[in-house]
PLY file of the C-alpha trace (Angstrom):
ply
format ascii 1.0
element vertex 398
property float x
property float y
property float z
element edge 397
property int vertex1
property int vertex2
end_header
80.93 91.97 74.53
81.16 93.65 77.77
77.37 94.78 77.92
76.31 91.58 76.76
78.26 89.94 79.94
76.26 92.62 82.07
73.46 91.88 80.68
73.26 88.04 81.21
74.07 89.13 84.89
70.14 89.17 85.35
69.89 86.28 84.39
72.57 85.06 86.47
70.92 86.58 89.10
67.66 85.21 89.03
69.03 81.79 89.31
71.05 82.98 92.27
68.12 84.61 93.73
65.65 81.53 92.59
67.68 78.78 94.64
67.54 80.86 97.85
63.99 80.47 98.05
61.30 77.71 98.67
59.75 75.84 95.51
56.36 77.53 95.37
58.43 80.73 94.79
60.80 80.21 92.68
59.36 81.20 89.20
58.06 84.42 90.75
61.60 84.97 92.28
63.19 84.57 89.00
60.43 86.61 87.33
61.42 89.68 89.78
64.35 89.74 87.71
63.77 89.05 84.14
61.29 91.10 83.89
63.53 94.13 84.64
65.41 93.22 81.51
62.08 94.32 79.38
60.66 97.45 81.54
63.75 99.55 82.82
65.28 98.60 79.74
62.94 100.56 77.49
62.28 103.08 80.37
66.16 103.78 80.10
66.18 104.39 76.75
62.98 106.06 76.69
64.17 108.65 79.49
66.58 107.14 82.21
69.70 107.82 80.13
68.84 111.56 79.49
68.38 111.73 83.67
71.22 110.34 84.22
73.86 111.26 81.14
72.03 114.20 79.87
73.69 117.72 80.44
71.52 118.93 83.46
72.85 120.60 86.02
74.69 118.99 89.30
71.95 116.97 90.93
70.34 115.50 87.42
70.40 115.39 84.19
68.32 117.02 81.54
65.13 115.98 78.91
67.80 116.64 76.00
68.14 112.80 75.46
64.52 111.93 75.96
63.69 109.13 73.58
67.42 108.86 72.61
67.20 112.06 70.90
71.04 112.88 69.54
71.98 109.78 70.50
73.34 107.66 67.56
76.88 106.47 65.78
79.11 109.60 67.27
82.06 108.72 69.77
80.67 109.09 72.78
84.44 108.77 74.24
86.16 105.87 72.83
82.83 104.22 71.97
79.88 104.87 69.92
77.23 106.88 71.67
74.85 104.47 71.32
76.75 101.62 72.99
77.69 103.73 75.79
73.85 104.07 76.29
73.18 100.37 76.20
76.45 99.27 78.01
74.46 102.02 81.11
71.49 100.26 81.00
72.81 96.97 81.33
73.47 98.68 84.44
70.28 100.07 85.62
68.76 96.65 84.85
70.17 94.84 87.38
70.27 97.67 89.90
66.89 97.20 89.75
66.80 93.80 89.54
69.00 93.36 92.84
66.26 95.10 95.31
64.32 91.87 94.59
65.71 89.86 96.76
65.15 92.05 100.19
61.39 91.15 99.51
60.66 88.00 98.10
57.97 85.36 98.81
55.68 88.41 99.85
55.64 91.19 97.51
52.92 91.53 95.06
54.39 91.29 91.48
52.36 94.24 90.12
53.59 96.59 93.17
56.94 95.37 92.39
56.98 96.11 88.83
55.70 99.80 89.36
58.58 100.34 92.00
61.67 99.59 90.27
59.97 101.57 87.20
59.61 104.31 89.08
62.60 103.92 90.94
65.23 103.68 88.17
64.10 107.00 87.08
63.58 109.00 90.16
66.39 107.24 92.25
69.33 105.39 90.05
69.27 108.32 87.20
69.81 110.97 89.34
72.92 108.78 91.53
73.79 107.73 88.39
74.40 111.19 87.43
75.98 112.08 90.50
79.08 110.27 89.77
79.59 109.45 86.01
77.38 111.76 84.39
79.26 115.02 85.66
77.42 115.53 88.67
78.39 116.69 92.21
79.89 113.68 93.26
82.33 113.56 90.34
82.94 117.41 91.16
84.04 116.22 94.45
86.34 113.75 93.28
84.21 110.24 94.47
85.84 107.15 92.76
83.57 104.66 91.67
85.09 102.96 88.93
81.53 100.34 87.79
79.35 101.07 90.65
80.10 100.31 94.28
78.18 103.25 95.19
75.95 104.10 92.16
74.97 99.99 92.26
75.19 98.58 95.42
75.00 100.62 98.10
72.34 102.70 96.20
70.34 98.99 95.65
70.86 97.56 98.79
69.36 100.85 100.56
66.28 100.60 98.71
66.26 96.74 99.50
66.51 97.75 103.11
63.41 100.14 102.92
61.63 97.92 101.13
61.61 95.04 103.65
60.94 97.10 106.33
58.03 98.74 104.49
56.53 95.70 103.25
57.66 93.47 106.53
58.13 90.27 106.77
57.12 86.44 106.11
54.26 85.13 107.60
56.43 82.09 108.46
59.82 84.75 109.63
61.35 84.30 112.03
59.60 81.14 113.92
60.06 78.62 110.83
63.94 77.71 108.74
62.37 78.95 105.38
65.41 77.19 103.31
66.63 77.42 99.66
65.28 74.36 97.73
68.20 74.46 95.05
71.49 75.30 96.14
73.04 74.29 92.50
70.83 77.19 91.26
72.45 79.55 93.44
75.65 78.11 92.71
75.23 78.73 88.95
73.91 81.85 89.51
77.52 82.74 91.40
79.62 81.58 88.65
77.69 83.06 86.27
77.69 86.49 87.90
81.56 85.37 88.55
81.33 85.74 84.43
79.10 88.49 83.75
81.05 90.92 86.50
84.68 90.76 84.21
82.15 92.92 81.74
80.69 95.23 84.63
84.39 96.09 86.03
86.72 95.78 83.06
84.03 97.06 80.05
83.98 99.99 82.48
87.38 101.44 80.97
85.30 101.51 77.60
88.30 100.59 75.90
90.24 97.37 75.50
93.74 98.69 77.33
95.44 98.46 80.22
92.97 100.15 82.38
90.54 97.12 81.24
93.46 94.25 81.62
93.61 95.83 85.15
90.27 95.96 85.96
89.72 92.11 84.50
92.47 90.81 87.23
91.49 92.35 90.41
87.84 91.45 89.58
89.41 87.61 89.50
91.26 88.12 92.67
88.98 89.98 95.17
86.45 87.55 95.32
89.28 84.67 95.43
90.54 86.22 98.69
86.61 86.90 100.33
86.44 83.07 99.41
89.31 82.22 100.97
88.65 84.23 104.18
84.79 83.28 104.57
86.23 79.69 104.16
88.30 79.63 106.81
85.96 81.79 109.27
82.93 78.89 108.43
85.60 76.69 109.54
86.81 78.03 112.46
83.08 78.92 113.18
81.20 75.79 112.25
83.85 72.86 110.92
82.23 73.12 108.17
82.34 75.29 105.12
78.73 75.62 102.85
78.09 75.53 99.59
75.85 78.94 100.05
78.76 80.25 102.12
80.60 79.89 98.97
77.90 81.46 96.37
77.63 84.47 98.65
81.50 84.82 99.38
81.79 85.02 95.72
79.30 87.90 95.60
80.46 89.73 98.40
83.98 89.76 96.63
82.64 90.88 93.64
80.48 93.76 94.84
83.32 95.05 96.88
85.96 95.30 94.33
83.30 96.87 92.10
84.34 100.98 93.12
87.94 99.97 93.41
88.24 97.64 90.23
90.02 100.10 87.58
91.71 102.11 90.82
94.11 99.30 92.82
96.69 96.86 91.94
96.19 93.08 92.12
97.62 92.72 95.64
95.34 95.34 96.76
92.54 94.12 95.01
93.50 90.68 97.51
93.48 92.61 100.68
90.17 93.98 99.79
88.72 91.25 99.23
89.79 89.39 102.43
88.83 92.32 104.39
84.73 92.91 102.54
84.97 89.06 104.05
84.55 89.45 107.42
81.39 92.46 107.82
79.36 90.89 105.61
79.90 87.25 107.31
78.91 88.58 110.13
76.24 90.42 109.34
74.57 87.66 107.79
74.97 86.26 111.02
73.61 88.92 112.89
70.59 89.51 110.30
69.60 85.66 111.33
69.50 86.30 114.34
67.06 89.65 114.49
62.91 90.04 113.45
64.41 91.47 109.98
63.46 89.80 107.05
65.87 90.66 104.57
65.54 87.23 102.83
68.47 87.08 100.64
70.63 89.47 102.43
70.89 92.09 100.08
71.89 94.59 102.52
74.35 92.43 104.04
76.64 91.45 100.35
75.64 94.47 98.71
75.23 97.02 101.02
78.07 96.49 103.22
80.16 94.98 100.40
79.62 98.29 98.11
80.08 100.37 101.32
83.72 98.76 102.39
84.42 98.97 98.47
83.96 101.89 98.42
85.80 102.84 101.53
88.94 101.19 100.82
88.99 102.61 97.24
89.64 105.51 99.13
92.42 103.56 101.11
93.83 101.97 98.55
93.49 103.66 95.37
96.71 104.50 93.46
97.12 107.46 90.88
100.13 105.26 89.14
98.33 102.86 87.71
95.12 105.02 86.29
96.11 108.14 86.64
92.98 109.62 88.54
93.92 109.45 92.33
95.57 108.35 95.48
94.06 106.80 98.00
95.12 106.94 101.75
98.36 104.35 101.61
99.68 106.57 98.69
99.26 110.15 100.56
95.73 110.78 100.32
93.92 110.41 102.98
91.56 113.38 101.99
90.04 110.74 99.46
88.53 108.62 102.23
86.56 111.12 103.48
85.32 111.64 99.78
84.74 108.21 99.81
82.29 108.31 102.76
80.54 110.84 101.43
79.41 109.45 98.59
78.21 106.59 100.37
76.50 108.82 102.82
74.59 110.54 100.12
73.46 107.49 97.98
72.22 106.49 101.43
70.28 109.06 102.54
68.80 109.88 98.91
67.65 106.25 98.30
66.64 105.58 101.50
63.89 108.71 101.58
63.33 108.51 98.33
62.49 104.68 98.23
60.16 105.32 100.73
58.04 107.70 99.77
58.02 105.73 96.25
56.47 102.95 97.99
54.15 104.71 100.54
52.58 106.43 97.25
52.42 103.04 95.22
50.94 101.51 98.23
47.81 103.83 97.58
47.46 102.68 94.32
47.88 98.86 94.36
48.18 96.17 98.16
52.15 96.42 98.34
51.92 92.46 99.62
49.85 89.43 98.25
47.29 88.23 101.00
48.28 85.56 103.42
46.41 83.06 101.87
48.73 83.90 98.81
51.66 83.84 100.26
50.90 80.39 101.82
49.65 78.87 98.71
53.28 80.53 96.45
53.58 83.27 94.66
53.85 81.15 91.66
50.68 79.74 91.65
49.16 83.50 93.12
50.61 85.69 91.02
51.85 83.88 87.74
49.25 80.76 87.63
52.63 78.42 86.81
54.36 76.34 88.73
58.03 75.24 88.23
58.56 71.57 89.63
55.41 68.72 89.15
56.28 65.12 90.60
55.95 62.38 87.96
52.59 61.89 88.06
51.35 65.16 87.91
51.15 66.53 91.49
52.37 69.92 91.80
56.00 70.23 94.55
54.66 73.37 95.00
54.18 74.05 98.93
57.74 71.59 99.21
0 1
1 2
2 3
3 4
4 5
5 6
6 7
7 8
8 9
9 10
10 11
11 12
12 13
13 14
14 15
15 16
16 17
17 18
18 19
19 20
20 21
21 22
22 23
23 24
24 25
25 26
26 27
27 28
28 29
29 30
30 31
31 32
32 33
33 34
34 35
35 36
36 37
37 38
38 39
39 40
40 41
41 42
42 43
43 44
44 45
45 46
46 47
47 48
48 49
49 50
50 51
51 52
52 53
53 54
54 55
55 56
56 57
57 58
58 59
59 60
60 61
61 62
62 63
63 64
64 65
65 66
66 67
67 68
68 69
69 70
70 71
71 72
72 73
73 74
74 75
75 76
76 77
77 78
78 79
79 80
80 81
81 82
82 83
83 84
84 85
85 86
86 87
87 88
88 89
89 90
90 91
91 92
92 93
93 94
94 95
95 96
96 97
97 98
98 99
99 100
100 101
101 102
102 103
103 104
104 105
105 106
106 107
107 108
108 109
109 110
110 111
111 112
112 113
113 114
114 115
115 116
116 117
117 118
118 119
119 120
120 121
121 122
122 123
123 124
124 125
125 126
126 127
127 128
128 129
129 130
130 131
131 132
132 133
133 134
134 135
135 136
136 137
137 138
138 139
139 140
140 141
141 142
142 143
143 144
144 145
145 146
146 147
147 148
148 149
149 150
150 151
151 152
152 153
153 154
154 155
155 156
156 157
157 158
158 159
159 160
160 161
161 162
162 163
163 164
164 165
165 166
166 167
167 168
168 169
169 170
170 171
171 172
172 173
173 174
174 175
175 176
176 177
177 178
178 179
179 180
180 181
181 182
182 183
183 184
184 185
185 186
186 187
187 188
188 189
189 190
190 191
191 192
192 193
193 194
194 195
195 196
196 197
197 198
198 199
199 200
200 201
201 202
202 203
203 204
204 205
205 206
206 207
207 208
208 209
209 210
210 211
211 212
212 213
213 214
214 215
215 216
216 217
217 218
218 219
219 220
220 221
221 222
222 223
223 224
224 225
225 226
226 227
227 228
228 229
229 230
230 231
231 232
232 233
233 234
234 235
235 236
236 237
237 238
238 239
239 240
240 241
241 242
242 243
243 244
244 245
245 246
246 247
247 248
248 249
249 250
250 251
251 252
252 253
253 254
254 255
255 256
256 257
257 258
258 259
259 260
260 261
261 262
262 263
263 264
264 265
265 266
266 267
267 268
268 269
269 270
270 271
271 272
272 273
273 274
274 275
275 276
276 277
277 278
278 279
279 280
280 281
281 282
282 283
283 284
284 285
285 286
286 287
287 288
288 289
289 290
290 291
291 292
292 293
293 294
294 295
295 296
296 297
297 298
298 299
299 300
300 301
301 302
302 303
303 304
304 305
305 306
306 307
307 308
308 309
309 310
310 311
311 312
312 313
313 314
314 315
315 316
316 317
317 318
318 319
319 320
320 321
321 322
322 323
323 324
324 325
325 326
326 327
327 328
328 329
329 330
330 331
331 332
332 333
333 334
334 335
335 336
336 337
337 338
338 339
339 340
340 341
341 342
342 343
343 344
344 345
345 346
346 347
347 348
348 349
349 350
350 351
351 352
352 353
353 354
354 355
355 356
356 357
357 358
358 359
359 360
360 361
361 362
362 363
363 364
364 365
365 366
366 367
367 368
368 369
369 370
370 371
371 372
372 373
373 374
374 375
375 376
376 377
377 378
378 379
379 380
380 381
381 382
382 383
383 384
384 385
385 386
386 387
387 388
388 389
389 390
390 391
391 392
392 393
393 394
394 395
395 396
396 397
């Protein structure tokens, strides 16, 4: 159940992603994440898990489980192997699918497709590995219980890269380029609200406490970064938004993500007041600069992984999971851990993301022309349109 939750998180996604953007780019925006869903899901199975779960050594894992070779009915833990492998790539689906959204209404779909391939095996794997498949990270003693780090941080990184490599809308900053379906981004929220209790509490990969705690502070965190972004779009504006709202939700979840299976409920609260106010702000700032990060993917998932991830080093507690304290309980070592690990995902993806799309660059225009991106992406690089008026006339360029 849980990795069918995760998996209709792309989904969920897309129509989060789909109502941020203008008409003529929907479809294409949506496509960006489907189709992860068909390629990194066979690449995964094909060689992705063996990177990232296989033996190896401390920085990757090894060819042992190319083509799923060994992997079958055995426990693999509590679980069968072979759900273990498709609960993980439920994960590298939409950690692929989430760098989408830094580079929308610009990106040609073919470049696109050939980076996240190539990505999720030469970036996520080896991260991946870093933490839960007995790499250096876990040596260290990193906590990230579903992926603050390994997810979100690592994503949002390669998002960041990937605007700045591409650059930005024709139309960015001079024109308000404005979602055209904010009820599409608000059932992409809840939806994602849904999918996440299967990302955080199918994480224990067992139905037991561990899981029951997990489920609740994934429903409180992002009840307190709602709360709080309320009340500073209040204060701020007088009026709280509807896309305030979607992204509050997001932010919430993303942060309690590394902390989920790690802090009690009341923690789980304070954290997600606190991921609240950075990423607010950030959007704010992000607005306000040349950088066209169109959805904000650095600003909810990078900063909301990286404060997740902090704070499960502040508020972490070995009581409830057994695995460690965090600074309130004695150790503040773990914070320092913490950073690390953030540090590291951040400096891998970053390099690595580039030179990934400086070489695919040589092979295939990284951005459709300008006459393409006026016209939609849609029409440019999918010949389909999603909304015609009654008599026939394409909404298009609305």
């Amino acid at each position: 159940m849980s990795a069918a939750l995760v998996l209709l998180m792309t989904p969920a996604l897309a129509f989060f992603y789909g109502g941020l953007v203008r008409a003529k780019n929907v479809l294409n925006t949506m496509m960006m994440s489907f189709i992860s869903l068909g390629f990194v899901g066979v690449l995964w199975a094909v060689a992705g898990y063996s990177l990232a779960f296989g033996p190896g050594n401390a920085w990757v894992g090894d060819l042992s489980r190319l083509f799923l070779n060994g992997v079958g009915l055995e426990a693999q833990g509590t679980i069968p192997h072979v759900l273990f492998m498709a609960y993980q790539g439920t994960f590298a689906i939409i950690t692929a699918a989430l760098i989408s959204g830094a580079i929308v209404e610009r990106m040609r779909f073919s470049a696109y497709l050939l980076f996240i391939c190539a990505w999720v095996l030469v970036v996520y794997s080896p991260v991946a590995h870093w933490v839960w498949g007995g790499g250096w990270l876990a040596g260290l003693g990193a906590l990230d219980f579903a992926g603050g780090t390994v997810v979100h941080v690592n994503a949002a990184v390669a998002a960041l890269v990937a605007a700045v490599v591409v650059g930005p809308r024709q139309e960015y900053p001079s024109s308000s380029l404005l979602p055209h379906s904010v009820p599409f981004t608000l059932l992409g929220a809840g939806l994602l609200w849904f999918g996440w209790f299967g990302f955080n509490a199918g994480s224990a990969l067992s139905a037991g406490p561990v899981a029951a705690l997990a489920f609740v502070t994934t429903m409180l965190a992002p009840a307190a970064t709602l709360v709080v972004w309320t009340f500073i779009d209040i204060v701020r504006t007088g009026k709280p938004t509807a896309v305030g709202c979607a992204t509050a939700i997001v932010v919430g979840l993303v942060a309690i993500t590394p902390a989920a299976g790690f802090v009690s409920p009341m923690s789980a609260i304070l954290l997600g007041g606190i991921a609240a106010v950075p990423s607010y702000f950030a959007l704010i700032i992000r607005a306000r600069s040349g950088f066209d990060d169109s959805l904000d993917v650095v600003a909810a998932h990078g900063l909301g992984g990286t404060v997740g991830a902090l704070l499960t080093g502040v508020f972490a507690d070995r009581a409830l999971n057994g695995v460690a304290d965090g600074l309130l309980f004695g150790n503040p070592a773990q914070l320092g851990i913490q950073a690390a690990a953030v540090l590291a995902a951040i400096v891998y993806s970053g390099v690595a993301s580039f030179v990934l799309l400086k070489v695919i660059g040589l092979v295939v225009p990284l951005r459709v022309s300008s006459r393409g991106e006026t016209e939609g992406l849609d029409i440019h690089q999918h010949g389909e349109e999603a909304y015609l008026h009654a008599e026939g006339r394409s909404q298009a360029s609305v």
